[in-house]
VODOKOL-339231 format. One record per residue: x, y, z of N, C-alpha, C, O in turn; residue number from 1. Coordinates in steps of 0.001 Angstrom, whole numbers, plus 500000, padded with zeros to 6 digits. Last residue first. Example, Ala and Ser with C-alpha at 12.3 -4.5 7.8 and 13.67 -1.06 7.14 Angstrom:
! residues 2
<n_px=512850; n_py=497750; n_pz=507080; ca_px=513670; ca_py=498940; ca_pz=507140; c_px=512900; c_py=500030; c_pz=507870; o_px=513409; o_py=501138; o_pz=508039; pos=2>
<n_px=513190; n_py=494310; n_pz=507800; ca_px=512300; ca_py=495500; ca_pz=507800; c_px=513200; c_py=496700; c_pz=507800; o_px=514236; o_py=496681; o_pz=508465; pos=1>
//
This chain:
! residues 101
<n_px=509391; n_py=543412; n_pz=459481; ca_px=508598; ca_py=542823; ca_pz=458290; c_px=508763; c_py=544145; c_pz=456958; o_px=508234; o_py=543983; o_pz=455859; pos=101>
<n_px=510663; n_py=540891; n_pz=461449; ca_px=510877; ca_py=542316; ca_pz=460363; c_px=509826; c_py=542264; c_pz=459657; o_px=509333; o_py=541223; o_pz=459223; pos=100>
<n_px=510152; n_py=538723; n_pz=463609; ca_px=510083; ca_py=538927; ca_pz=462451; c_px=509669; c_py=540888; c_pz=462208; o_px=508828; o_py=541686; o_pz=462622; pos=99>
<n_px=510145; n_py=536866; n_pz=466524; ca_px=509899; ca_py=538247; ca_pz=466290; c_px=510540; c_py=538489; c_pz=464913; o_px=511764; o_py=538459; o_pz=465040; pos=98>
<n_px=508953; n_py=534152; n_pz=468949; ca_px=509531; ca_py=534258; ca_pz=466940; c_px=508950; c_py=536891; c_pz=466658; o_px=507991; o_py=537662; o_pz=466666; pos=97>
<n_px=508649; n_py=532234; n_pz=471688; ca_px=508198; ca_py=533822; ca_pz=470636; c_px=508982; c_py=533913; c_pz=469371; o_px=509960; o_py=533169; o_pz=469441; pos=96>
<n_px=508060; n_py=529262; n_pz=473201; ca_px=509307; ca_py=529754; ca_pz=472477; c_px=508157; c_py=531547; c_pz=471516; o_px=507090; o_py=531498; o_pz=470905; pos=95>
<n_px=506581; n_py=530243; n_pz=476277; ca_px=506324; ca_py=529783; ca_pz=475046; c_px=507675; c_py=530154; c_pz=474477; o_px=508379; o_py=531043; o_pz=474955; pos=94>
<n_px=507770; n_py=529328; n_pz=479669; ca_px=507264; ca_py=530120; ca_pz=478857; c_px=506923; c_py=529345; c_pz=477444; o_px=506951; o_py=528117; o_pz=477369; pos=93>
<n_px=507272; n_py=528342; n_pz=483435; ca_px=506914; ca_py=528294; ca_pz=482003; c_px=506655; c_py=529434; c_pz=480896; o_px=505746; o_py=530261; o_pz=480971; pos=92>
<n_px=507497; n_py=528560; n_pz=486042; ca_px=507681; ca_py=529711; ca_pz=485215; c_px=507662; c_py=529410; c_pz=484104; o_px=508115; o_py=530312; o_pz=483399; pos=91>
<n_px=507950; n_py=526249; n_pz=488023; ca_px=506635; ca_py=526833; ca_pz=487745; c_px=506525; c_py=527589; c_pz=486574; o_px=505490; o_py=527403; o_pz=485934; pos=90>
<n_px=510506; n_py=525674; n_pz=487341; ca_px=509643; ca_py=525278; ca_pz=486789; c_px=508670; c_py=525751; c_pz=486800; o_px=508126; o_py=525881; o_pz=485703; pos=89>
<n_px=511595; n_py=527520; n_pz=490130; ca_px=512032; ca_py=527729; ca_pz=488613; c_px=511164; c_py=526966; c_pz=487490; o_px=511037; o_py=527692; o_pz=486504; pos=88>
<n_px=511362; n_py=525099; n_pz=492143; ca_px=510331; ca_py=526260; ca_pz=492050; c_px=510224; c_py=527273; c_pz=490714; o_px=509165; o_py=527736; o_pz=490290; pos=87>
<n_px=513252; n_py=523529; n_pz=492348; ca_px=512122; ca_py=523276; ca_pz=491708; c_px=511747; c_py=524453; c_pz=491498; o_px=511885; o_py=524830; o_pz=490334; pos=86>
<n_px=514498; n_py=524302; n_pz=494807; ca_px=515290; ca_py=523418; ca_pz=493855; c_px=514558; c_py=523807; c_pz=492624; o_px=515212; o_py=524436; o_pz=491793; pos=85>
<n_px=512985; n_py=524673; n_pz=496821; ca_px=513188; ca_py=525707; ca_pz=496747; c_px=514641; c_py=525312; c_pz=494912; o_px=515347; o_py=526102; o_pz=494287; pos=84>
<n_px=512504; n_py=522033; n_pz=498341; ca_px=511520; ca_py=522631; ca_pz=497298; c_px=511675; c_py=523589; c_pz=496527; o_px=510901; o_py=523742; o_pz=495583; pos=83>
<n_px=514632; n_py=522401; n_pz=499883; ca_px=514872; ca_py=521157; ca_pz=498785; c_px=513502; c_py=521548; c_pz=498120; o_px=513565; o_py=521189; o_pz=496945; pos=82>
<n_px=514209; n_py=524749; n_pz=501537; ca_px=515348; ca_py=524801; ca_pz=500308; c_px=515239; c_py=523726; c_pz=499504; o_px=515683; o_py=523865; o_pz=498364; pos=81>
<n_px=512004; n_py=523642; n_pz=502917; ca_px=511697; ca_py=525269; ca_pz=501914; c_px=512816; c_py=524973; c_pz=501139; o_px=512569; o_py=524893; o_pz=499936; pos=80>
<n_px=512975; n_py=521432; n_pz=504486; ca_px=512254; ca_py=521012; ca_pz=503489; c_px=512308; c_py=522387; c_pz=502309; o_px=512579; o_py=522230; o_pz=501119; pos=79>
<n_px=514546; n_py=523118; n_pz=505741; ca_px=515772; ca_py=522071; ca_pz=505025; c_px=514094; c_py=521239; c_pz=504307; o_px=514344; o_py=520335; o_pz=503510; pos=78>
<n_px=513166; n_py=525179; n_pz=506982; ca_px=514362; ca_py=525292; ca_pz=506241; c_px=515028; c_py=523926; c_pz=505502; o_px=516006; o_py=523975; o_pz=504756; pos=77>
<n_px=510292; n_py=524944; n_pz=507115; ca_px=511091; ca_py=524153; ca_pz=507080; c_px=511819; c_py=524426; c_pz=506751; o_px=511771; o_py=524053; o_pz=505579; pos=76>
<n_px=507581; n_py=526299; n_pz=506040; ca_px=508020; ca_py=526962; ca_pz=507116; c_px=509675; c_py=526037; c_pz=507436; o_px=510349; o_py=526732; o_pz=508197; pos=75>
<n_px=506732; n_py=525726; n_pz=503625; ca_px=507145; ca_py=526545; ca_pz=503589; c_px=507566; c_py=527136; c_pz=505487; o_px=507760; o_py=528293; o_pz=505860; pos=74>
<n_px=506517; n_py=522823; n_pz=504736; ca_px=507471; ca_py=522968; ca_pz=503519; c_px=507580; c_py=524454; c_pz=503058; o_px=508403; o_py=524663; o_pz=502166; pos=73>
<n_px=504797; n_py=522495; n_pz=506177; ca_px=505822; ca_py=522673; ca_pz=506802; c_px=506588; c_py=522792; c_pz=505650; o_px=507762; o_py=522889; o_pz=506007; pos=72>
<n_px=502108; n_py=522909; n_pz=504957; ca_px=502726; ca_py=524109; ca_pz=505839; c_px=503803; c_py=523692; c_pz=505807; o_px=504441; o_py=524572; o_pz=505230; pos=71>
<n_px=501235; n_py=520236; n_pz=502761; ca_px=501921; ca_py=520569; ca_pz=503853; c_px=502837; c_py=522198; c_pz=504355; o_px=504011; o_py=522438; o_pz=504076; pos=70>
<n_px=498265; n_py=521761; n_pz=501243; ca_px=499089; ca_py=520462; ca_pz=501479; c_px=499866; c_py=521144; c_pz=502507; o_px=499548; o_py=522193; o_pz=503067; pos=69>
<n_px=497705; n_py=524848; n_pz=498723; ca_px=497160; ca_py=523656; ca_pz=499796; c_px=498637; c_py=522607; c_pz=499784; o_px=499576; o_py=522537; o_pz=498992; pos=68>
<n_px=498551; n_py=526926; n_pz=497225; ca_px=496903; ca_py=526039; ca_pz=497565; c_px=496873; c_py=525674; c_pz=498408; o_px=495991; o_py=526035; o_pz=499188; pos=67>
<n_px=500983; n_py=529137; n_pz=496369; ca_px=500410; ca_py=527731; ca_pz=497586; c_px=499459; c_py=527538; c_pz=497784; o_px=499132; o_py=528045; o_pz=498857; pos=66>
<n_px=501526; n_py=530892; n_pz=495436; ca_px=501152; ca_py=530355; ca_pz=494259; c_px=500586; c_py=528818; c_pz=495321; o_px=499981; o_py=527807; o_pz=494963; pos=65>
<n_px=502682; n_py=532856; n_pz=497515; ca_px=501830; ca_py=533535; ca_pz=496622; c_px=501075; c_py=532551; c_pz=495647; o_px=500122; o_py=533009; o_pz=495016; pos=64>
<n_px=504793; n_py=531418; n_pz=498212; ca_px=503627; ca_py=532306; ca_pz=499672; c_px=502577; c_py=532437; c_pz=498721; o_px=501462; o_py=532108; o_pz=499125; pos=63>
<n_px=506382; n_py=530812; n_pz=496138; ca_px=505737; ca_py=529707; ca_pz=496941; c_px=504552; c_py=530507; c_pz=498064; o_px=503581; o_py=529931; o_pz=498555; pos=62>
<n_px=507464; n_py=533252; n_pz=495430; ca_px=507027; ca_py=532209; ca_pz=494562; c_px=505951; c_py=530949; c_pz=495554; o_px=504839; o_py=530504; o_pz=495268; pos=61>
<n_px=508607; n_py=534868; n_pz=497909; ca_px=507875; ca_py=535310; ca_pz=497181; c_px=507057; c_py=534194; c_pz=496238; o_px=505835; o_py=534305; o_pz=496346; pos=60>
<n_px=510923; n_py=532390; n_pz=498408; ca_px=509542; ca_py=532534; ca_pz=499305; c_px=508320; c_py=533247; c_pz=498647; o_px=507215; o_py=532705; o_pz=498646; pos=59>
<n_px=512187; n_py=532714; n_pz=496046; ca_px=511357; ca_py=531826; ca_pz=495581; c_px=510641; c_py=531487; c_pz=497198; o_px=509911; o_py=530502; o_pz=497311; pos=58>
<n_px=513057; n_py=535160; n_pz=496230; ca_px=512530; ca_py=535261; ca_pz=495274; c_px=511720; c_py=534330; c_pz=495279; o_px=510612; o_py=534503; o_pz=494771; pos=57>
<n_px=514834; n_py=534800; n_pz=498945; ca_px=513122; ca_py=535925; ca_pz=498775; c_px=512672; c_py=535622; c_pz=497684; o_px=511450; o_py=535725; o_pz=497787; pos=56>
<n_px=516422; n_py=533650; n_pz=497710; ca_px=515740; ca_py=533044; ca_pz=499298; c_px=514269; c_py=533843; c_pz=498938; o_px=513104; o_py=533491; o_pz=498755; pos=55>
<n_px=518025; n_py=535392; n_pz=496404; ca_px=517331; ca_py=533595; ca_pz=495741; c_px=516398; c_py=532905; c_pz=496213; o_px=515718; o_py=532001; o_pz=495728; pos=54>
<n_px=518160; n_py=538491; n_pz=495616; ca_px=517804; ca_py=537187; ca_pz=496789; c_px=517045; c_py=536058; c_pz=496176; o_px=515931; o_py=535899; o_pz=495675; pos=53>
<n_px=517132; n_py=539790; n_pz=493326; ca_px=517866; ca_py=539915; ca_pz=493946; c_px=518576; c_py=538737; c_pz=494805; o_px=519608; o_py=538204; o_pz=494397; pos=52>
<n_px=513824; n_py=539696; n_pz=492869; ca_px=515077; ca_py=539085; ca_pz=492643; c_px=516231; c_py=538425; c_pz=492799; o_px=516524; o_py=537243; o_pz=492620; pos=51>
<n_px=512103; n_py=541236; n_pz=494191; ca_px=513386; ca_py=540654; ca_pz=495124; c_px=513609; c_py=539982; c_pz=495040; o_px=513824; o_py=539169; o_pz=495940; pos=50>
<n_px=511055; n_py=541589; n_pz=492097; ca_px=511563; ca_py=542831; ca_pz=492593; c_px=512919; c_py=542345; c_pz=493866; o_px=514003; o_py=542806; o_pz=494222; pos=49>
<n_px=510144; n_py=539333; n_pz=491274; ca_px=511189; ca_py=539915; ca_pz=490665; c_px=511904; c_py=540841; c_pz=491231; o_px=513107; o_py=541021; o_pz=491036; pos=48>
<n_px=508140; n_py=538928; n_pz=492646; ca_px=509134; ca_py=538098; ca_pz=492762; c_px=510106; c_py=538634; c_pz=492221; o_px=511179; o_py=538386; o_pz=492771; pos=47>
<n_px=506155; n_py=540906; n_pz=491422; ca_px=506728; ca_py=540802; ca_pz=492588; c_px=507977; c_py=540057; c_pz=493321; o_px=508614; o_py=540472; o_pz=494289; pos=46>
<n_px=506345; n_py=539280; n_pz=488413; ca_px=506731; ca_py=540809; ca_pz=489065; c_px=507121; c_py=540791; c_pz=490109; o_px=508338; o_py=540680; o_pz=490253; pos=45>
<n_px=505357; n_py=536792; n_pz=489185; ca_px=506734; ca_py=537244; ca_pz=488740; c_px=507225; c_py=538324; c_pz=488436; o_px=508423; o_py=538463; o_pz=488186; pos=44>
<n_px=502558; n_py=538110; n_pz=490239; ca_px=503229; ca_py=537181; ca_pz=491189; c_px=505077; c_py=537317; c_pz=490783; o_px=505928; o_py=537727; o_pz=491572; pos=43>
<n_px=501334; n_py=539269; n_pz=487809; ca_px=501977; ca_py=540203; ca_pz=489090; c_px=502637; c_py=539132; c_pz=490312; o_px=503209; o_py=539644; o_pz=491274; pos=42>
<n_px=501815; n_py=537451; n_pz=486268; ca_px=502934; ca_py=538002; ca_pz=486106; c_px=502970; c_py=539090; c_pz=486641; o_px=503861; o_py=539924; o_pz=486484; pos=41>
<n_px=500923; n_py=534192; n_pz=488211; ca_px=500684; ca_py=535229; ca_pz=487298; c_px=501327; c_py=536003; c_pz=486763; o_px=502139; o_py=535217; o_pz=486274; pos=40>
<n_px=502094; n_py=530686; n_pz=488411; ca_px=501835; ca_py=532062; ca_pz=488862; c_px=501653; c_py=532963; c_pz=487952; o_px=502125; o_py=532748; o_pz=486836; pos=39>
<n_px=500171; n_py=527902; n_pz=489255; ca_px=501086; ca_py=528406; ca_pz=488398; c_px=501127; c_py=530514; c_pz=488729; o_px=500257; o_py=531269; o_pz=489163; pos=38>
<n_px=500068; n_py=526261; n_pz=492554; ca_px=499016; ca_py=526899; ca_pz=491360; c_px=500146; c_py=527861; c_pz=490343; o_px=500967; o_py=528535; o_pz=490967; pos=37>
<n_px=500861; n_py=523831; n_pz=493782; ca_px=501280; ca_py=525237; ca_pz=494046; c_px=500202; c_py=525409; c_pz=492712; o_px=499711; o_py=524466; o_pz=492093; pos=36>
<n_px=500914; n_py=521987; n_pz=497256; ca_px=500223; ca_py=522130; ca_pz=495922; c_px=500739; c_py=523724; c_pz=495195; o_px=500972; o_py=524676; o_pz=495939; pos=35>
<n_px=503151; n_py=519363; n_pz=498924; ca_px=502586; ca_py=520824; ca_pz=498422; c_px=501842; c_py=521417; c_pz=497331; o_px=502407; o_py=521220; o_pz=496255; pos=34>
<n_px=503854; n_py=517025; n_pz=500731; ca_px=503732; ca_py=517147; ca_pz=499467; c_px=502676; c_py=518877; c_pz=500127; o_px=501998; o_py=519238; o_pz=501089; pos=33>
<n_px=506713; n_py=514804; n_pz=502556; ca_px=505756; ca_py=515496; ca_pz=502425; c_px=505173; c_py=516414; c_pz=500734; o_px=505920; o_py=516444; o_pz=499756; pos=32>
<n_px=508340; n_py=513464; n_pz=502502; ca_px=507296; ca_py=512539; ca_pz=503092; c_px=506542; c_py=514241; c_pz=502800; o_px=505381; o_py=514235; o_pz=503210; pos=31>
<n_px=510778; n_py=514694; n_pz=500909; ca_px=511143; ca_py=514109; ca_pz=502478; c_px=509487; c_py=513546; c_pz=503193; o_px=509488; o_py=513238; o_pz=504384; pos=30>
<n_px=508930; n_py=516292; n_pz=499048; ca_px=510009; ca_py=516619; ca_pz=499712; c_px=509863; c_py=515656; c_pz=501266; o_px=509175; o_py=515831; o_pz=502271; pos=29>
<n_px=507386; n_py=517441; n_pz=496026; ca_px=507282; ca_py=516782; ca_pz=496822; c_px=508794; c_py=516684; c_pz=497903; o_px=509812; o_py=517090; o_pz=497343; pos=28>
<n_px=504804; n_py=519634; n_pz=494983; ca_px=506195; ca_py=519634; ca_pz=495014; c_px=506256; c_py=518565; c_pz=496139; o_px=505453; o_py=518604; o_pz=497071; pos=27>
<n_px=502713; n_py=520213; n_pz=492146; ca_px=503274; ca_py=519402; ca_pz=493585; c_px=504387; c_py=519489; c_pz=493288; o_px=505001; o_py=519481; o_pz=492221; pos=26>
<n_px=500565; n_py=522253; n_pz=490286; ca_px=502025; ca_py=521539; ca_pz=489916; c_px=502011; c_py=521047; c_pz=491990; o_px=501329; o_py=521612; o_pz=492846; pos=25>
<n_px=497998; n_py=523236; n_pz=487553; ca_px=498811; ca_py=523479; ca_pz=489215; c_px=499701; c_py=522349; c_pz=489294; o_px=499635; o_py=521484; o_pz=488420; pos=24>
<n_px=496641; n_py=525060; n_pz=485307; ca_px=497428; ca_py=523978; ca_pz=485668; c_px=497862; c_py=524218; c_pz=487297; o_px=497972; o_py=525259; o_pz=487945; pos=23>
<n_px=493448; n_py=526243; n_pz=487051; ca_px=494181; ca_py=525374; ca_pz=485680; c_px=494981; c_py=524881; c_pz=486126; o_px=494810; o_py=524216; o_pz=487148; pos=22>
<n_px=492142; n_py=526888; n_pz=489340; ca_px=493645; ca_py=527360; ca_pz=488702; c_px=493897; c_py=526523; c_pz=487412; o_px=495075; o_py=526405; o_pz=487077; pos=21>
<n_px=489414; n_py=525726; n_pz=489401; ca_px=489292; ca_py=526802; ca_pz=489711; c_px=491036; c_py=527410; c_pz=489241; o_px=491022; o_py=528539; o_pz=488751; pos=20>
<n_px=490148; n_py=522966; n_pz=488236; ca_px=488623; ca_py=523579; ca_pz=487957; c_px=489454; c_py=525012; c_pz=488108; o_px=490085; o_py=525448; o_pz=487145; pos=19>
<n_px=492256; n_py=522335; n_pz=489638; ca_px=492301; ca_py=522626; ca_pz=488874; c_px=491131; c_py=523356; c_pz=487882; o_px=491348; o_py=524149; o_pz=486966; pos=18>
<n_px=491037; n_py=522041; n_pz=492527; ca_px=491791; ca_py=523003; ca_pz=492235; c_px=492259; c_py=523239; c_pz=490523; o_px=492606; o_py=524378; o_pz=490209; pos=17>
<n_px=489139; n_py=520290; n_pz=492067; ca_px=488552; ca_py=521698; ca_pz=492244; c_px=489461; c_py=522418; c_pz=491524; o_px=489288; o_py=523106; o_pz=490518; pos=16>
<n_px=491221; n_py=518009; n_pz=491603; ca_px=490039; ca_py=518433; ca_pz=490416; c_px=489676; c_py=519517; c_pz=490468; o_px=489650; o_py=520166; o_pz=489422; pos=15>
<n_px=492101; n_py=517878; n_pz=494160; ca_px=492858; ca_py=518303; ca_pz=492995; c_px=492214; c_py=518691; c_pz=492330; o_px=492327; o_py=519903; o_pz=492147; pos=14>
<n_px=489681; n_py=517565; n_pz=495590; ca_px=490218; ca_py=518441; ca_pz=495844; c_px=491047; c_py=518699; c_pz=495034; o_px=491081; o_py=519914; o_pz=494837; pos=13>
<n_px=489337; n_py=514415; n_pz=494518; ca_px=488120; ca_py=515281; ca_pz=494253; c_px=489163; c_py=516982; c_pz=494676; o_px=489291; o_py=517601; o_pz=493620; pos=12>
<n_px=491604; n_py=513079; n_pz=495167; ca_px=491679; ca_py=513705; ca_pz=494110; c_px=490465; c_py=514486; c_pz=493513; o_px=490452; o_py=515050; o_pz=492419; pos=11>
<n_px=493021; n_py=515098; n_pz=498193; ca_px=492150; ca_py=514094; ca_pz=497784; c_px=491873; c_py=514140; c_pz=496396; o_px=491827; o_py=515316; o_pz=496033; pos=10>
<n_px=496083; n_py=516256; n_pz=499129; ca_px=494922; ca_py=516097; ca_pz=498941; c_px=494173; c_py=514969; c_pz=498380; o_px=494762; o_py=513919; o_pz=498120; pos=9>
<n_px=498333; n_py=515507; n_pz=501852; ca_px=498029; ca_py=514755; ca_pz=500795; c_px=496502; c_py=515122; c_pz=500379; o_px=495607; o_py=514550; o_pz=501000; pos=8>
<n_px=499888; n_py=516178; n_pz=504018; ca_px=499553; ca_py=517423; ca_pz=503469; c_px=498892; c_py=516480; c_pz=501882; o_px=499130; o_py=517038; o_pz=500811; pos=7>
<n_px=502639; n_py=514223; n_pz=503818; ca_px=501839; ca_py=514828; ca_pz=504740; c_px=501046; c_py=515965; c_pz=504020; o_px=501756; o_py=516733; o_pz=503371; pos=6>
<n_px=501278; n_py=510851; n_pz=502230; ca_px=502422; ca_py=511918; ca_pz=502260; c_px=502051; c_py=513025; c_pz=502878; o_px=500851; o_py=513181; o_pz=502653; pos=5>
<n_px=500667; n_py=507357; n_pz=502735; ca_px=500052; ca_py=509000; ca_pz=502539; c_px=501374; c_py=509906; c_pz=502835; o_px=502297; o_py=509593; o_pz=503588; pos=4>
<n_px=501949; n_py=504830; n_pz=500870; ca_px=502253; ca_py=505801; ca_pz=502298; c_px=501725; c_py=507079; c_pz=501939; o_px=502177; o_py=507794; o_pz=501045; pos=3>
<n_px=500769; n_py=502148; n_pz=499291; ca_px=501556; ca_py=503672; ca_pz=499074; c_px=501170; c_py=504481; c_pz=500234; o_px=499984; o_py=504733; o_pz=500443; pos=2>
<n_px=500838; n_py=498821; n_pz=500000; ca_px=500000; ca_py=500000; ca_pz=500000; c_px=500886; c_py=501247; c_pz=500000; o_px=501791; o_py=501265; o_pz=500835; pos=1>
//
């Protein structure tokens, strides 16, 4: 049998969440799991501003894009940094093509 992971939604509760955020993404870490919802580009604005800091940029990323599942992965220093690996994925872009014309 597969070991519940802490902070484990249900897959009726994934479904909402995707109902209501589209894509949303888990992060998983040491028995525990996190939901994050993709972020906007006042979320990577804000994140941007404190840039700067690798620490702030991707607390900024995770405070702001966190649904649900385990608290302790943003309060955990040694879970926040092994999530803090990942968090650069959320940021998906499209390849753009810019033509002269």
């Amino acid at each position: 049998m597969k070991k519940q992971l802490i902070g484990q939604a249900t897959p009726e509760q994934i479904a909402a969440w995707k109902k209501e955020f589209g894509t949303i993404s888990c992060v998983i870490v040491d028995g525990h799991i996190c939901y994050l919802k993709k972020p906007d580009r006042n979320v990577i604005s804000l994140a941007s501003i404190v840039g700067k800091d690798p620490i702030r940029f991707n607390e900024t990323l995770i405070e702001n894009c966190f649904i649900g599942g385990s608290e302790e992965i943003k309060t955990d220093d040694d879970l926040f940094l092994s999530a803090s690996s990942v968090l650069p994925g959320l940021i998906e872009t499209k390849v753009a093509e810019l033509k002269k014309l």
